[in-house]
N, C-alpha and C positions, 0 to 999 in steps of 0.2 A: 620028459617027452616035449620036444619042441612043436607049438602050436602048426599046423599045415596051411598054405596058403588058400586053402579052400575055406576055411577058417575065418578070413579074413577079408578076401577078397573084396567081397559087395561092401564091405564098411569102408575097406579104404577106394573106392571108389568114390561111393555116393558123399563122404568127407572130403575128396578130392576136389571134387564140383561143386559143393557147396562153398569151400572156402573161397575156391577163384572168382564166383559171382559178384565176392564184393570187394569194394576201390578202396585199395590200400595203395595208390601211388605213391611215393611219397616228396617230397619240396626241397631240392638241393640248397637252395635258397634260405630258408627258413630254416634249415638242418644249419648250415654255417655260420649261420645268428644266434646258434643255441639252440633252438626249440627243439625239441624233442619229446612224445614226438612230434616230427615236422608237419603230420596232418592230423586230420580227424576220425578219418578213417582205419589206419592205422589203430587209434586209441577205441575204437567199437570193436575193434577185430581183437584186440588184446583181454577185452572184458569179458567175452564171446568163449575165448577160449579158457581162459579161468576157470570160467563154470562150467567148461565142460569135463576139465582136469579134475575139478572140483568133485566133479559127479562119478568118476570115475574111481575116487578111492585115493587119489593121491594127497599128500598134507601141507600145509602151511603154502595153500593154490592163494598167491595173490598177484597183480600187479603194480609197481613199484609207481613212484611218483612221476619216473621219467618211460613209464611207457614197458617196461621188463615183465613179462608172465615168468614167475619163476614159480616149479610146484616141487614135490619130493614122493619117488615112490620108496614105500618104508621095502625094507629087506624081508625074505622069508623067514618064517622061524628058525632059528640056529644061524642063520648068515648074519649075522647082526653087526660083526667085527670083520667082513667085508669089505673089500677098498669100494669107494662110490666111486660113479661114472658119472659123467655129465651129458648130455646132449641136447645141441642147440639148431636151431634154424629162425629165418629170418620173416617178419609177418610185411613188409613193406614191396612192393614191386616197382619196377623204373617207371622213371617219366621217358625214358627215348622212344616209347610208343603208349596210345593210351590205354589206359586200365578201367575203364570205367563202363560197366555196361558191357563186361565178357558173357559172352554167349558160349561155351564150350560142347563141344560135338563130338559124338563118340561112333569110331569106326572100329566095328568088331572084326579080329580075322582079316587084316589091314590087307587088300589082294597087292600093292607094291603099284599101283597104278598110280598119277599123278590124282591130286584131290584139289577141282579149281573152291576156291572160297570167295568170296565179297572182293568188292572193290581193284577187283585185278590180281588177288592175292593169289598165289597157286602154291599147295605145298606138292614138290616135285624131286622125286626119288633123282632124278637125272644129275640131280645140283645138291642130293644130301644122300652122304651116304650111309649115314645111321639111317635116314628113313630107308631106304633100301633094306636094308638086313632086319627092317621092322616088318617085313613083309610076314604076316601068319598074328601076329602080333593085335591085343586090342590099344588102339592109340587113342588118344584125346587131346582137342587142337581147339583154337577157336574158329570164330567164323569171317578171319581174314581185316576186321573192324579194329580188333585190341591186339596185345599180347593175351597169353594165354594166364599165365601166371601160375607156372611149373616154381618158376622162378623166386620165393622160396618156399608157396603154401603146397607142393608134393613133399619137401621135407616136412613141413610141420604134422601133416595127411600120416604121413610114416612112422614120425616118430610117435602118434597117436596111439596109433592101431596098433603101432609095436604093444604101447607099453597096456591095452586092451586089452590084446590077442595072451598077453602075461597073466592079468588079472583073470582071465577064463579059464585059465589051467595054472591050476595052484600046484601041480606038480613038478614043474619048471621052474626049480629054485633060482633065486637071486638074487644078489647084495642091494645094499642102497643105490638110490637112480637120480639124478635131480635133472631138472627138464628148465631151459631157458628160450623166450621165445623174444630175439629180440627186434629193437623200431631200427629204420634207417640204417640199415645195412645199404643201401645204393648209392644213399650218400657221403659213405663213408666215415658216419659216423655211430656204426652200427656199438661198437664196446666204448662209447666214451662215456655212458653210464652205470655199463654192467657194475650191477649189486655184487663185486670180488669178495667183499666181508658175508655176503651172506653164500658162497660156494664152498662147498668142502670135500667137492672131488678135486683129485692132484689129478686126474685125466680127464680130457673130454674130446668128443666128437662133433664137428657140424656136416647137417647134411645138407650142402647145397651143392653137387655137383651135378654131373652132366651122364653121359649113357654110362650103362655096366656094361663091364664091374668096372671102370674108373675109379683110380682112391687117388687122394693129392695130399704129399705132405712138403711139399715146396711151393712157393708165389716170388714172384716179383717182390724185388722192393719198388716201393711206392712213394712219388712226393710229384705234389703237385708245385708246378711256378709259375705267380704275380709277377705278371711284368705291368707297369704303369709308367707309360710315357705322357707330359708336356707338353705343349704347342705353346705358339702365340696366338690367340685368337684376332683376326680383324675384320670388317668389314669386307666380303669378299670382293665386291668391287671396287676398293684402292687396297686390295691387299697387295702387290709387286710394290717391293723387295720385302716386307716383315712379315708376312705372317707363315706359321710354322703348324701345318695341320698332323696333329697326331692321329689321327686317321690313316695318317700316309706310313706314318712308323709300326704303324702297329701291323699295317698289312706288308709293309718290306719287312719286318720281323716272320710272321709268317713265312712266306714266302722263301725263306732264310733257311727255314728247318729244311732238315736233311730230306727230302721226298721216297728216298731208298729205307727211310731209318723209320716210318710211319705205320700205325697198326695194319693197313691195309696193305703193308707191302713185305708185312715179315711174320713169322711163325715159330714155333719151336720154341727156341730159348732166347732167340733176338730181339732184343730190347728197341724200348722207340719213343720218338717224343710223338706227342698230341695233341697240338692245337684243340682246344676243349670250346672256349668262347671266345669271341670279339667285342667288344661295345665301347662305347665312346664318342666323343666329339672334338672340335677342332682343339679344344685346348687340352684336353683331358680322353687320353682311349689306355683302355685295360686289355689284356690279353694274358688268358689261362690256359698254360700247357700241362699236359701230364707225362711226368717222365716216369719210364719203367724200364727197369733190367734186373737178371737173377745176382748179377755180381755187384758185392756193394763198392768196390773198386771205379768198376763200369759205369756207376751210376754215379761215384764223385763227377768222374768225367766230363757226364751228360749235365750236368749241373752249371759245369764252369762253363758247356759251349753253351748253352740258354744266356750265360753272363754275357761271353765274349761277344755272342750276335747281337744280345740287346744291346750293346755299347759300339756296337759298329752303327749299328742304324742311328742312334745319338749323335752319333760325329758326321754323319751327313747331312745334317738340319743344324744349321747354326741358332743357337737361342732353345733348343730342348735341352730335358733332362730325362732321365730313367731311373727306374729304380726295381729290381728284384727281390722277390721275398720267397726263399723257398717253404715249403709245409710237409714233411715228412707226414705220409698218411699209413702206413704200414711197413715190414720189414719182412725179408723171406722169413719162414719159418721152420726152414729145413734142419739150421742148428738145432735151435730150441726142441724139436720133436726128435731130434738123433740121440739127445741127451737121455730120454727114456724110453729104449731099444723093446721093454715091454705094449706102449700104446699100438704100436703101427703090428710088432707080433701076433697079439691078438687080435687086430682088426684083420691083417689075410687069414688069421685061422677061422675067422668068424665066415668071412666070405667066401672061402673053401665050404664049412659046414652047412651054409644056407646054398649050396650049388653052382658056383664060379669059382675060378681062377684069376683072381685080380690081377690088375693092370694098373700100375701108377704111371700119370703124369704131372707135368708140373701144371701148376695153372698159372695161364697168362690173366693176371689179375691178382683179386684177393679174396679172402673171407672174413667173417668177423673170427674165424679160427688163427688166420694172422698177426689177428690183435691179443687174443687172447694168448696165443704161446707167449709173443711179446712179453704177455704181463707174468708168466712163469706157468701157463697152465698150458703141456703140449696137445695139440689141438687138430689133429688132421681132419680130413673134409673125405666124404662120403659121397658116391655119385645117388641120386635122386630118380633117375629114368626121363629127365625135363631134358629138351632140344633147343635149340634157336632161342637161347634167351631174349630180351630185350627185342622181340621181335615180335610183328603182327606172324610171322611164320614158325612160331610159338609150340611143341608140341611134348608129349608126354606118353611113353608107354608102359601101362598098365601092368604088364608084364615086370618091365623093369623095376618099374614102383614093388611091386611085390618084394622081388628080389631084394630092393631096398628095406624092408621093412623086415624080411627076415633075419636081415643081418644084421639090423641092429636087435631083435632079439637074441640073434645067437651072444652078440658082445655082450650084452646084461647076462646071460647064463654064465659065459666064460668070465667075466672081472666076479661073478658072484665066487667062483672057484678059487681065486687066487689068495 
């Protein structure tokens, strides 16, 4: 008998909110330098959750040296020779709004009315239309200051309660389960430490997506590019005729990308660069774009025009140089999860049996599920019930949540059968 969402509800709630109260932003920065994890919050929130895994009945609950909560739920009697499952989600939240000091607000019975919050913020059905069809719905948001941080502690919230709501009804058989929670998924560097020698599911899940039933088992590929141009520095008052401010190359590089070809101006499967930062000065300016597209053809391409522009704007400044460095940050994962026609199987029958009809799309972006097929482990991603990420217009419905939570019960029932 599978646990009922009445069951469940109030814990994944009141876990819901406790976890986004605290500052787990995490440091692009300091993530690219290696640290991991990048903050310190992050690493409270990893300890935090151990012991709660801990307490919860699961085995060998620790956190690894770079920040990984990995714990293991043992199998029911007679499932012992069970295939395991994995399921991951991520404890860090963006810095593109802040995280510190979320206040989360709970509207029961959502009536579909706009909801003004702090500082001008207004979450408004007119302009989303998921909040729209939330209407009847209890949502939770913040209060217009932070983001909310759906983004990735409703997964963690879920896969919690899931594996709770299991532990309260032992009649709900099922295989082995191992649970990974990991740092600096925002900055991309969420699996460059995953503990692989200690996993021994050949499948896994993460759940960080977006409304239900949304499932993703395709992304972008991913690569970021280092362009750093040269100047000559002088004296700006006898600088005519030598000097060569890379300031000026960096923003005609800019300026350069395609403006059609830009996240804000495309959708679906269309791929785009993105000016990420600028900085620099007259002798010395850096500029980081991110290119993405689902075709790895598309995305040679996109590669060489980054080259091509960077070296046009070089030959207009006599006395600079350039230099590009690209960084491959993830790959679609669509092959990689075609190749076992059983993970994504089981996941619509899972989401059929907890009460929807799934819907897959691609994600414009990634997961640490991207990195992980990569590594041979196929990895699709889960929607969560979380809105507006990366945004003070931040929101979550409860409803969804659930939904979420039941279906990864149902996958632990169903991989326990196979």
């Amino acid at each position: 008998m599978t646990p009922s969402s009445q069951d469940f509800s109030a814990a994944l709630l009141e876990r819901f909110l406790r976890y986004v109260r605290l500052c787990t932003t995490s440091d692009p920065q300091a993530a690219d330098r290696g640290v991991m994890p990048s903050t310190g919050g992050q690493r409270d929130f990893a300890e935090l959750l151990r012991g709660e895994l801990a307490a919860l009945g699961l085995e060998d609950a620790r956190v690894t040296e770079h920040g990984y909560v990995c714990a293991r739920l043992p199998p029911s009697p007679g499932l012992e020779g069970a295939p395991c499952v994995c399921f991951l989600a991520h404890m860090d939240t963006s810095e593109a709004a802040p995280g510190k000091d979320v206040h989360p607000l709970v509207t029961e019975r959502y009536s579909g009315a706009a909801i003004p919050l702090r500082d001008g913020v207004v979450l408004d059905p007119a302009g989303d239309e998921a909040l729209a069809k939330a209407a009847g719905e209890t949502i939770v948001h913040g209060d217009g200051s932070t983001l909310l941080g759906a983004d990735d502690k409703a997964g963690i919230a879920e896969i919690i309660t899931a594996l709770e709501a299991l532990r309260d009804r032992p009649e709900a058989a099922h295989g082995p389960v191992e649970v990974i929670f990991s740092p600096d998924e925002e900055t991309g560097h969420g699996m460059d430490r995953v503990p692989l020698d200690w996993i021994r599911a050949k499948a896994a899940y993460t759940l960080d997506g977006g409304g239900a039933p949304e499932l993703e088992a395709e992304c972008f590929n991913a690569y970021k590019s280092d362009v750093l141009f040269t100047g000559v520095a002088m004296h700006t008052g006898t600088a005519r005729p030598g000097m060569v401010n890379a300031v000026n190359l960096a923003a005609d590089l800019v300026s350069l990308l395609p403006r059609h070809e830009s996240p804000e101006t495309t959708d679906g499967r269309q791929g785009f660069f993105a000016p990420i930062s600028v900085s620099g000065s007259i002798e010395r300016a850096a500029v980081q774009v991110f290119v993405r597209d689902f075709d790895s053809k598309a995305m040679e391409e996109r590669l060489k025009t980054v080259e091509t522009l960077s070296e046009a704007v070089r030959r207009k400044y006599r006395g600079s140089t350039v230099s590009v460095t690209h960084t491959r940050q993830y790959v679609n994962m669509k092959g990689g999860i075609q190749k076992s026609p059983p993970v994504t199987a089981l996941l619509v029958e899972a989401v059929r049996n907890a009460g929807a009809e799934p819907v897959f799309k691609p994600i414009r972006g990634g997961t640490d599920g991207s990195r992980l097929t990569e590594m041979g482990i196929p990895t699709p991603n889960i929607f969560t019930g979380g809105h507006n990420f990366h945004s003070r217009r931040e929101w979550a419905s409860l409803d969804q949540m659930i939904l979420a939570t039941r279906t990864v019960i149902e996958l632990i029932i169903l991989w326990g059968k196979q």
